[in-house]
Short mmCIF file of the C-alpha atoms (twelve columns), coordinates in Angstrom:
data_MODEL
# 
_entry.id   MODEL 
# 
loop_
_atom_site.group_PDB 
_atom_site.id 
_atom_site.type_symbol 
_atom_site.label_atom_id 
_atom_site.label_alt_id 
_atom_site.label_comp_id 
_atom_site.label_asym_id 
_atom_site.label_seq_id 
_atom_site.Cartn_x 
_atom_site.Cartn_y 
_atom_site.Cartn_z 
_atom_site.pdbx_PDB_model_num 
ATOM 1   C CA . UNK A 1   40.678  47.528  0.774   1 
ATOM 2   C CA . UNK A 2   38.226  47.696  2.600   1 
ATOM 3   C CA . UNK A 3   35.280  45.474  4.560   1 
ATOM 4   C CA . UNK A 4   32.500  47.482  3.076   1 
ATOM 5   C CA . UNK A 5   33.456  46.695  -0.481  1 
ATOM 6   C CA . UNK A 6   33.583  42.809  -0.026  1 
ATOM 7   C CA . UNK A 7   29.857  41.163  -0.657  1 
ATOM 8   C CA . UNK A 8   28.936  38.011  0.696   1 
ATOM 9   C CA . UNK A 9   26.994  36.072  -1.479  1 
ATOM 10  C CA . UNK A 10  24.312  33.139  -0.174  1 
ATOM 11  C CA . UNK A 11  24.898  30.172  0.097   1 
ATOM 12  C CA . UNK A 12  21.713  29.489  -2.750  1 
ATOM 13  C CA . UNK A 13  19.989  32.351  -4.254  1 
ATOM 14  C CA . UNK A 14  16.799  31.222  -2.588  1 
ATOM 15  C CA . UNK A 15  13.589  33.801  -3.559  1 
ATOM 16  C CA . UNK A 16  11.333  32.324  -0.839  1 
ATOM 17  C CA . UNK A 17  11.905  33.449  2.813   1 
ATOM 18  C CA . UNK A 18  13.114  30.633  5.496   1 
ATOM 19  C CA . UNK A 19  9.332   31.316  6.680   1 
ATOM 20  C CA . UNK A 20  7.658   30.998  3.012   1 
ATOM 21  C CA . UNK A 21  10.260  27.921  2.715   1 
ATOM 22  C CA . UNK A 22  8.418   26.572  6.731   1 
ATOM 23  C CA . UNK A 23  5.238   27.193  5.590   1 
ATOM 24  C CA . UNK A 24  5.487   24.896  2.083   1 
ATOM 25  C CA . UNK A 25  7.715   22.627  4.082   1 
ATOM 26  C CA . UNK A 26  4.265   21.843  6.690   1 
ATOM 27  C CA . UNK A 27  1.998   21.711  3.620   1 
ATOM 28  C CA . UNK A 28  4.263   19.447  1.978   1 
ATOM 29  C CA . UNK A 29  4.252   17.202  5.260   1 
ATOM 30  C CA . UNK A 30  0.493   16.956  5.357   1 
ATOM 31  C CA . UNK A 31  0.217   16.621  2.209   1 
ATOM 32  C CA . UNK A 32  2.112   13.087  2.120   1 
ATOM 33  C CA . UNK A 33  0.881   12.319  5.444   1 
ATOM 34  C CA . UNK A 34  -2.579  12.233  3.727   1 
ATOM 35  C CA . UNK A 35  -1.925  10.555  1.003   1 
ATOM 36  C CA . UNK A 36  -0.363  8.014   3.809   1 
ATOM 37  C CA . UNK A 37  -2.906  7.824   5.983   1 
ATOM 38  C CA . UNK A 38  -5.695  7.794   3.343   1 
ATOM 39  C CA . UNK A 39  -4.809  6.038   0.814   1 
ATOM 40  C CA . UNK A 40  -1.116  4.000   1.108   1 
ATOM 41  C CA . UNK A 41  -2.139  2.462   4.841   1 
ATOM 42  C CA . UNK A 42  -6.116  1.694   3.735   1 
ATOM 43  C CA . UNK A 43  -5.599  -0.122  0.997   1 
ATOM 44  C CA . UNK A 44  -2.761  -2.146  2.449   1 
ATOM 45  C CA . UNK A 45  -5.050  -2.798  5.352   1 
ATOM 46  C CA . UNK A 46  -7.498  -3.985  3.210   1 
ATOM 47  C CA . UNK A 47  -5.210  -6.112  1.014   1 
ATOM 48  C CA . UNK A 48  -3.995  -7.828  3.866   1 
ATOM 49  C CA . UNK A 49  -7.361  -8.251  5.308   1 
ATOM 50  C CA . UNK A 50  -9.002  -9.583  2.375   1 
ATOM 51  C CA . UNK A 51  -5.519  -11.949 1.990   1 
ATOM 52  C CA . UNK A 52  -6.212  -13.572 5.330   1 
ATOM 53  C CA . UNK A 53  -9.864  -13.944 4.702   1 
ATOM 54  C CA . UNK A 54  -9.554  -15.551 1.458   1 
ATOM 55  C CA . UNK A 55  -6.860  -17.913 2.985   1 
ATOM 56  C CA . UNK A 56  -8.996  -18.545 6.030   1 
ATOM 57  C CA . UNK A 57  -11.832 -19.166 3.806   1 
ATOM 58  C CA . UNK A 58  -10.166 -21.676 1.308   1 
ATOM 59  C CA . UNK A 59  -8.512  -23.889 4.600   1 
ATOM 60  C CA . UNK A 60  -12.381 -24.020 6.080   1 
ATOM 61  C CA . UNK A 61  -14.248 -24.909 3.112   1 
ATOM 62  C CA . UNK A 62  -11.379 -27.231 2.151   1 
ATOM 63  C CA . UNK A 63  -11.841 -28.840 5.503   1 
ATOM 64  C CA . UNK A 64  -15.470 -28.598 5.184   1 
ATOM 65  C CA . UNK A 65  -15.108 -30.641 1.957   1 
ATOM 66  C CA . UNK A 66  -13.089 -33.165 3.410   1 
ATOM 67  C CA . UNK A 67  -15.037 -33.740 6.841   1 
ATOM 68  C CA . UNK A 68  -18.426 -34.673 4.516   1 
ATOM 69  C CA . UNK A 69  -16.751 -36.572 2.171   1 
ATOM 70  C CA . UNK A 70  -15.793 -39.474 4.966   1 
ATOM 71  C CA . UNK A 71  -19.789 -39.294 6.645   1 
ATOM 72  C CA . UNK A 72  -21.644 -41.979 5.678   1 
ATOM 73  C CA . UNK A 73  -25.224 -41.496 6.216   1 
ATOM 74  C CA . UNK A 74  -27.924 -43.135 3.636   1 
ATOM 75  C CA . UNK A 75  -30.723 -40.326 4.933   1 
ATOM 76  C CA . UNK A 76  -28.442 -37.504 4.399   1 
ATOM 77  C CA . UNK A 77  -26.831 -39.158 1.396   1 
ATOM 78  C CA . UNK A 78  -28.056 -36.276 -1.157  1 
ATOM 79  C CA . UNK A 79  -27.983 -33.660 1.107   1 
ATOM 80  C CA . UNK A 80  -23.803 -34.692 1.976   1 
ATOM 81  C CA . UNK A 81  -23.609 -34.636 -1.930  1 
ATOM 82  C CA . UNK A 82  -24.660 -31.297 -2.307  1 
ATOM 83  C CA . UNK A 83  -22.943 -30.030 0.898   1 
ATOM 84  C CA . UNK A 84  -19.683 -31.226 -0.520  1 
ATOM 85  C CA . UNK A 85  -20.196 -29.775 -4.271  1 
ATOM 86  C CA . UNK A 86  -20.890 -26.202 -2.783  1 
ATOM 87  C CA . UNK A 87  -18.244 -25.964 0.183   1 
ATOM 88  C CA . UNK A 88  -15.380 -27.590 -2.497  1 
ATOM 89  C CA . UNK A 89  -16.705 -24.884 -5.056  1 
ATOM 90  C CA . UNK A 90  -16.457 -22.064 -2.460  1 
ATOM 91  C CA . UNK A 91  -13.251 -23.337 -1.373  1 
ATOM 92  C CA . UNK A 92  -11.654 -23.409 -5.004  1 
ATOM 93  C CA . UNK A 93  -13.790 -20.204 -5.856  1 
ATOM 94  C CA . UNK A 94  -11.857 -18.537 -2.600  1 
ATOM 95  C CA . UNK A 95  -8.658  -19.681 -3.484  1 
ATOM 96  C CA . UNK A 96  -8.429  -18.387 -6.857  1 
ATOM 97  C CA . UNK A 97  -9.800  -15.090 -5.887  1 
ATOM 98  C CA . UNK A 98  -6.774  -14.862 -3.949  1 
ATOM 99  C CA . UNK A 99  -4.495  -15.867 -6.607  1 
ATOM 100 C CA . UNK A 100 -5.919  -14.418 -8.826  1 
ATOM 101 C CA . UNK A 101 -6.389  -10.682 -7.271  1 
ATOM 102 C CA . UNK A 102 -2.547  -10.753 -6.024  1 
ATOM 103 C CA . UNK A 103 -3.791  -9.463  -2.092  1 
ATOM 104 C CA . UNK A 104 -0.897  -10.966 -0.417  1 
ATOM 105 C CA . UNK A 105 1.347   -9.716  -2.987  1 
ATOM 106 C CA . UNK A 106 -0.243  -6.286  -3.186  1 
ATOM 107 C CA . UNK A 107 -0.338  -5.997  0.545   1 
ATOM 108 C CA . UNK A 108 3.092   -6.407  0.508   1 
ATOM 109 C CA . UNK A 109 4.121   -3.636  -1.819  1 
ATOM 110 C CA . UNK A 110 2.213   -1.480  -0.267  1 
ATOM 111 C CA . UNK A 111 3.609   -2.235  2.926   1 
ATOM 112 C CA . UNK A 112 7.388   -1.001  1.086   1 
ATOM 113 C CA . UNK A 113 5.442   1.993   -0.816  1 
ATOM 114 C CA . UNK A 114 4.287   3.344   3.080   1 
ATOM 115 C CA . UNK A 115 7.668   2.729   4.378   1 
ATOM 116 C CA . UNK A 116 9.369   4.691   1.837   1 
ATOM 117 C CA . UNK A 117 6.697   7.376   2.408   1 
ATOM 118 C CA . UNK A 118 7.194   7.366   6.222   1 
ATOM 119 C CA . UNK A 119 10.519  7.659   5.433   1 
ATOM 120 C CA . UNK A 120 10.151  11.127  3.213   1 
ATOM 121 C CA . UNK A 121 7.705   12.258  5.209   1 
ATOM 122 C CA . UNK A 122 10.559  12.479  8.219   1 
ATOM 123 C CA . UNK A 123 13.024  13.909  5.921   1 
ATOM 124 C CA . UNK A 124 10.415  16.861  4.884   1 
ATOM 125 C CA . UNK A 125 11.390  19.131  8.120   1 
ATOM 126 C CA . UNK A 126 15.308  18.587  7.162   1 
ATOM 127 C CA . UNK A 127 14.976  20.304  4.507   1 
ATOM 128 C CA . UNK A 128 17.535  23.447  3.707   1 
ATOM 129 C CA . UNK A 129 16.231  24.912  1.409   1 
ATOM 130 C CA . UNK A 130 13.920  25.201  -1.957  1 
ATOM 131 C CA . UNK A 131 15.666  22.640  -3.758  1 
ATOM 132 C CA . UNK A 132 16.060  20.154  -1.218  1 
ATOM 133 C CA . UNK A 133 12.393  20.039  -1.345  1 
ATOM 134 C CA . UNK A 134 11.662  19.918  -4.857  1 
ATOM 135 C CA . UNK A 135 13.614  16.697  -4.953  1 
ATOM 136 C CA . UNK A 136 11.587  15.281  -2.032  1 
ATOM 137 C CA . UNK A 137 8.756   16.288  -3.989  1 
ATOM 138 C CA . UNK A 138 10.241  14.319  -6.798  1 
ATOM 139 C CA . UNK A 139 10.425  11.434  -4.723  1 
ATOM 140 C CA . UNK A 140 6.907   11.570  -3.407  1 
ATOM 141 C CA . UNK A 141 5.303   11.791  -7.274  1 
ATOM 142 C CA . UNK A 142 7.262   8.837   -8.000  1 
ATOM 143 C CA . UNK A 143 5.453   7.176   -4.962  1 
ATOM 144 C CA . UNK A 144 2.133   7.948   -6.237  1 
ATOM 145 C CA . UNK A 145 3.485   7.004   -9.587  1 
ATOM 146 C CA . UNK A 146 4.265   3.322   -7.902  1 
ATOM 147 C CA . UNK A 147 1.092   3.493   -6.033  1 
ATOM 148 C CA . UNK A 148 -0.980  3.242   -9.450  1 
ATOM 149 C CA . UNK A 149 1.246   1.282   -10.785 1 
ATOM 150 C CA . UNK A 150 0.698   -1.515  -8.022  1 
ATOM 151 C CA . UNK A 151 -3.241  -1.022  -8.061  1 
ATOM 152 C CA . UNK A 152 -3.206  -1.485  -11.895 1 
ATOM 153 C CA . UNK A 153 -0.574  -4.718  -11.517 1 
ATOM 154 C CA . UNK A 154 -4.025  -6.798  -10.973 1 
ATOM 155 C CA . UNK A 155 -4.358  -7.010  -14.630 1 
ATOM 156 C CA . UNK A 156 -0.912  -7.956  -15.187 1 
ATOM 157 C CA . UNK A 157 0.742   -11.603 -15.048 1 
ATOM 158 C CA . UNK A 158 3.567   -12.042 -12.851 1 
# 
């Protein structure tokens, strides 16, 4: 027997090139790292953003409230009155937006959504072969599948 007759098979039958296989590997990567840096890392910035605004908000007008409420001034007497109606307002109006929108809570899942994505986005280049990254693809539709489902989660009770 001889060398010639023995054929060596692949390790996977792989119809893309290891260049074709580079090339959709990069497009892959800045594909995610779009969808990171556009849309997973903005809208966490702007959750958490609007979260400590509303919060800031709320403990000022609360305070607000509370400072008029002890002055004691018969020529400012109505105007007090209507100071403390409209900053208490404000302050409960502030606080429920911020229950009631979820930011801090939505801030935080997308804070684990752009971890995980980080996280596929450095396993993209490891890749071996055609399969390998189909099932990191998999994992990044399943992202943007959480992704919705967090920005739709506003309508939902906890």
């Amino acid at each position: 027997m001889t060398n010639s007759n023995i054929q060596t098979q692949p390790e996977e039958s792989n119809p893309f090139s290891q260049e074709d296989l580079e090339k959709k590997k990069e497009n892959f990567k800045a594909e995610v790292r779009n969808f990171r840096s556009q849309k997973i890392s903005k809208v966490r910035t702007i959750n958490h953003w609007w979260n400590i605004s509303l919060t800031v908000a709320g403990i000022t007008l609360t305070l607000v409230t509370t400072v008029l409420g002890v002055v004691e001034s018969e020529t400012f007497r109505n105007l007090i009155k209507f100071g403390i109606g409209l900053s208490g307002a404000l302050a409960i109006a502030a606080q429920s937006a911020n229950s009631e929108f979820r930011v801090r809570k939505k801030a935080g899942e997308y804070s684990i959504v752009e971890a995980k994505v980080i996280i596929l986005e450095h396993k993209i280049p490891y890749a071996k072969n055609e399969t390998e990254l189909n099932k990191l693809r998999d994992t990044y539709y399943e992202l943007r599948l959480e992704t919705a489902e967090i920005e739709a989660s506003v309508n939902q009770e906890d």
